[in-house]
C-alpha positions as semicolon CSV with decimal commas, in nm:
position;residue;x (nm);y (nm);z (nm)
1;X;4,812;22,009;3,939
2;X;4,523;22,246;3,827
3;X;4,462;22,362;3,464
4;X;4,618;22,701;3,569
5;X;4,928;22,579;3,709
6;X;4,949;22,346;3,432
7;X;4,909;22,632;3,152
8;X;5,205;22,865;3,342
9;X;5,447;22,570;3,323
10;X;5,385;22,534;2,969
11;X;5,373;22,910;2,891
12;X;5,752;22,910;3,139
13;X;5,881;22,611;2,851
14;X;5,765;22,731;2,523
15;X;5,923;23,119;2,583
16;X;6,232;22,917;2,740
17;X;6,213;22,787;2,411
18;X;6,196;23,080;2,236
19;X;6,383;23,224;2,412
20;X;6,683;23,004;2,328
21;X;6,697;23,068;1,960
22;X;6,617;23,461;2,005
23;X;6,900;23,549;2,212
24;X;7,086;23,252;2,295
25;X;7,434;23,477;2,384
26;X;7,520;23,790;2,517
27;X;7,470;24,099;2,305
28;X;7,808;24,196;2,058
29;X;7,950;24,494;2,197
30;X;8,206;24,704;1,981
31;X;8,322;25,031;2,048
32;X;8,203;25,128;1,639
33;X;7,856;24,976;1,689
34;X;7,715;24,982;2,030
35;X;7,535;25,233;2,198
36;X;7,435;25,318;2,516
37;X;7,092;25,470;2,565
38;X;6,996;25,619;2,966
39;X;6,629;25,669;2,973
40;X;6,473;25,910;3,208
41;X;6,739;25,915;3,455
42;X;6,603;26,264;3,584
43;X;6,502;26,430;3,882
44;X;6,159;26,328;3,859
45;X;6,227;25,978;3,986
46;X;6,319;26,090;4,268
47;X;6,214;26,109;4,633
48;X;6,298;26,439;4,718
49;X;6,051;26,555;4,363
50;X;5,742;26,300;4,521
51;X;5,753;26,431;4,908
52;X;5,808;26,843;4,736
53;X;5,489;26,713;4,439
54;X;5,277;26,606;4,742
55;X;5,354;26,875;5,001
56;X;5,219;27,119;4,693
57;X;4,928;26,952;4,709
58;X;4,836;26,972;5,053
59;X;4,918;26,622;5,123
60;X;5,059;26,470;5,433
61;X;5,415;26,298;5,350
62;X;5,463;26,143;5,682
63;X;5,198;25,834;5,612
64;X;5,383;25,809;5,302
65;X;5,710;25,811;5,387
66;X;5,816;25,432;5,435
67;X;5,681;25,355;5,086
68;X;5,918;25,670;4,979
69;X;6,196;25,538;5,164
70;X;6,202;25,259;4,989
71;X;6,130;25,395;4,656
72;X;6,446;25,595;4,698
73;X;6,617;25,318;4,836
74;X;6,572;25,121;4,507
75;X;6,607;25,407;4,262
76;X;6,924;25,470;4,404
77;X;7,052;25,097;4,324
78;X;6,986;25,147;4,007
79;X;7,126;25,503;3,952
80;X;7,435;25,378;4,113
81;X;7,448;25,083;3,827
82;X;7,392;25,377;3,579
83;X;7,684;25,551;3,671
84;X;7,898;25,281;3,647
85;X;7,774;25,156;3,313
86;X;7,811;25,509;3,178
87;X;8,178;25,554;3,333
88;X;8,266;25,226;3,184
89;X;8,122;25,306;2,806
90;X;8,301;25,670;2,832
91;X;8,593;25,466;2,932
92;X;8,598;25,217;2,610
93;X;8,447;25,475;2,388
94;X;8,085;25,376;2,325
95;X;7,876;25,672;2,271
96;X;7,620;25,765;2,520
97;X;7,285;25,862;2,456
98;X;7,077;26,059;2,706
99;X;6,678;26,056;2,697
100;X;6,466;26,233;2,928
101;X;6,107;26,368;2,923
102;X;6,103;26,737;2,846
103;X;5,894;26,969;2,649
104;X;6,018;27,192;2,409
105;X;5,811;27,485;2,478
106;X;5,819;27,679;2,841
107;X;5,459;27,623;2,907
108;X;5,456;27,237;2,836
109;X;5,161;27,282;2,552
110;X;5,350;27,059;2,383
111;X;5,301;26,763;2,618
112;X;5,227;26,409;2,480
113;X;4,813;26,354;2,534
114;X;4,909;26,055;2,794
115;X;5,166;26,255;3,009
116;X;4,944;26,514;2,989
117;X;4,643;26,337;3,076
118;X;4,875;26,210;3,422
119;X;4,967;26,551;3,464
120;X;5,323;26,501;3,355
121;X;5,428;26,883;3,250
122;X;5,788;26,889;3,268
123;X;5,909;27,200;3,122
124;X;6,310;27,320;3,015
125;X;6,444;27,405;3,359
126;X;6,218;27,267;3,584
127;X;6,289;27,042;3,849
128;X;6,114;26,731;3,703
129;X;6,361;26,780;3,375
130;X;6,705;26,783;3,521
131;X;6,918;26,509;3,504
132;X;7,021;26,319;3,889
133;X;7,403;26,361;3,933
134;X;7,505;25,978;3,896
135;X;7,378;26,028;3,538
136;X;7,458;26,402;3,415
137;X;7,552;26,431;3,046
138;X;7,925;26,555;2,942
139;X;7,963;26,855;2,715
140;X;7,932;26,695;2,364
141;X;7,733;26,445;2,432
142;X;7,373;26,352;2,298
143;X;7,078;26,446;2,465
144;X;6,731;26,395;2,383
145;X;6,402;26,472;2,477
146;X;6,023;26,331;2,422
147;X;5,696;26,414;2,594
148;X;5,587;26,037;2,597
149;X;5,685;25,717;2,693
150;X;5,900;25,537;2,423
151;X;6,211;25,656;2,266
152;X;6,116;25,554;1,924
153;X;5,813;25,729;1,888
154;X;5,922;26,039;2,086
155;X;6,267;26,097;1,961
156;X;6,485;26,028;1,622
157;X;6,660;25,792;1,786
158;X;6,616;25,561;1,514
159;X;6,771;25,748;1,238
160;X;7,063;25,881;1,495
161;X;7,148;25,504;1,545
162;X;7,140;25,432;1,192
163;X;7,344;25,753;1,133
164;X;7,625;25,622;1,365
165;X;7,619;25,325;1,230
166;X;7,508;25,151;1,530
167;X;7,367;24,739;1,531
168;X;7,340;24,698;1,929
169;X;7,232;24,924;2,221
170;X;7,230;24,829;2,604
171;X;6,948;24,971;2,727
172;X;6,930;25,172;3,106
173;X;6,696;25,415;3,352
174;X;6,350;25,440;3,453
175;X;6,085;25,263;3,462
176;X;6,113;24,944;3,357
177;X;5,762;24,904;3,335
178;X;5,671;25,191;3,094
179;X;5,949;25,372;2,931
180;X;6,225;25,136;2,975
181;X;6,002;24,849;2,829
182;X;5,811;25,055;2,556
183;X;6,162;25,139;2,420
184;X;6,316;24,816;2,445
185;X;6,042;24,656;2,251
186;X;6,042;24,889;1,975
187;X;6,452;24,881;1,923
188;X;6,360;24,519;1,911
189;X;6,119;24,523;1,637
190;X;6,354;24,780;1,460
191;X;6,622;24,574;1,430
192;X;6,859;24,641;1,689
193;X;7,039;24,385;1,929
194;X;6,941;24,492;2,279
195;X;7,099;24,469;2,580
196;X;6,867;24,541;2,914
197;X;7,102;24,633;3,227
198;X;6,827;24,478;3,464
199;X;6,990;24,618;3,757
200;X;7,056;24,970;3,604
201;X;6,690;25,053;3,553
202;X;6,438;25,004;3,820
203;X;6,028;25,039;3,831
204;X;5,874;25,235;4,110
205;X;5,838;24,868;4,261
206;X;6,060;24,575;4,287
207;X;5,696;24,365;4,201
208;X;5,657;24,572;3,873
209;X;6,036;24,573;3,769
210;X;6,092;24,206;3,805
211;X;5,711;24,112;3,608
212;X;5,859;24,304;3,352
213;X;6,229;24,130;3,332
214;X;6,001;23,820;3,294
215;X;5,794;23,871;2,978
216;X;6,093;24,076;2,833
217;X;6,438;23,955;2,864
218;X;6,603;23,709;2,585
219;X;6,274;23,784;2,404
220;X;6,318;24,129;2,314
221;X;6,619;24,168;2,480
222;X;6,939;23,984;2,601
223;X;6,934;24,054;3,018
224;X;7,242;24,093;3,209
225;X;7,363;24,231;3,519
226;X;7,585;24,528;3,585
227;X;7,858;24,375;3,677
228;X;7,816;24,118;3,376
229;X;7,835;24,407;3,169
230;X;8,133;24,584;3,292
231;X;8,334;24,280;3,266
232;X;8,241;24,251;2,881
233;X;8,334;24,569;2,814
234;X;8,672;24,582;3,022
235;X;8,720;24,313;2,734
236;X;8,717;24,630;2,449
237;X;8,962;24,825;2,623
């Protein structure tokens, strides 16, 4: 065994250790004090917003298009998870929370300097902006919008939650390696009890998603699977 090998078995032990006294059960749910947050579940992800981004540009799609295919293959999964996760909170009565990345003002000035800088202008009404079907808010419920990354920083999530009284919130949508993570990390350090759907979110590759699930879940966040979930929460009714 090399020195390398050596270090990631004791690196995989000591966060299993961790691990164990962090979150060492499932998340409490409660119909009072759980939330459930959908990040970014918007058309943006999409394949049909890539092949009409790149055709704008001049590109040719047709190289591209097996990487797309499977990029909508996979967001798809996970939108599909989404939908039932936010069917089955309506259906208990946890509140939904909907986050996307908009801009308040029509020209997008007031973009984030890092979704700016990637050329992320996503004004109200556009394309980008509006939510994918298998995730569409209900009149009434919340909606919120940020021009960067994490939820904490780019929306008053925090003192919503607080507001509603709310201790735990299972966490959805896109990407798991930069928005979904970001905000998971920071309702950690907040305080809150989190609960990542890793099915019902997705990165723009399976490699990405699942490096993620591993230096994340029962650290910051309890990890379970879709149909883990639903069965917990079938459990409120």
């Amino acid at each position: 065994m090399d020195n390398n090998q050596a270090l990631n078995e004791f690196v995989a032990q000591y966060y299993g250790q961790l691990a164990s006294g962090v979150y060492n059960q499932p998340v409490k749910l409660s119909k009072e004090e759980t939330a459930l947050v959908i990040i970014d579940a918007q058309k943006c992800v999409t394949k049909e917003y890539f092949v009409e981004g790149y055709k704008a540009m001049g590109v040719d799609v047709e190289p591209l298009m097996p990487a797309l295919n499977q990029l909508e293959e996979n967001t798809n999964a996970a939108l599909k998870n989404i939908e039932r996760v936010l069917h089955k909170c309506r259906e208990v009565g946890i509140t939904p929370i909907h986050v996307r990345i908009q801009s308040m003002l029509p020209d997008a000035k007031d973009t984030g300097r890092l979704h700016a800088s990637a050329g992320m202008f996503y004004p109200p009404g556009g394309m980008a902006s509006e939510f994918c079907d298998e995730a569409k808010p209900l009149d009434g419920e919340i909606i919120l919008n940020k021009t960067c990354s994490g939820i904490v920083v780019g929306t008053p999530i925090d003192r919503l939650l607080r507001n509603l009284g709310i201790k735990s919130v299972i966490v959805t949508g896109f990407y798991t390696d930069q928005c979904v993570s970001t905000s998971i990390r920071d309702l950690s350090d907040l305080g809150y009890e989190v609960d990542m759907i890793e099915d019902a979110m997705t990165a723009m590759s399976k490699e990405r998603h699942e490096n993620v699930l591993q230096s994340t879940k029962f650290i910051y966040a309890n990890c379970e699977t879709t149909d883990e979930l639903v069965a917990r929460l079938d459990e409120l009714k």
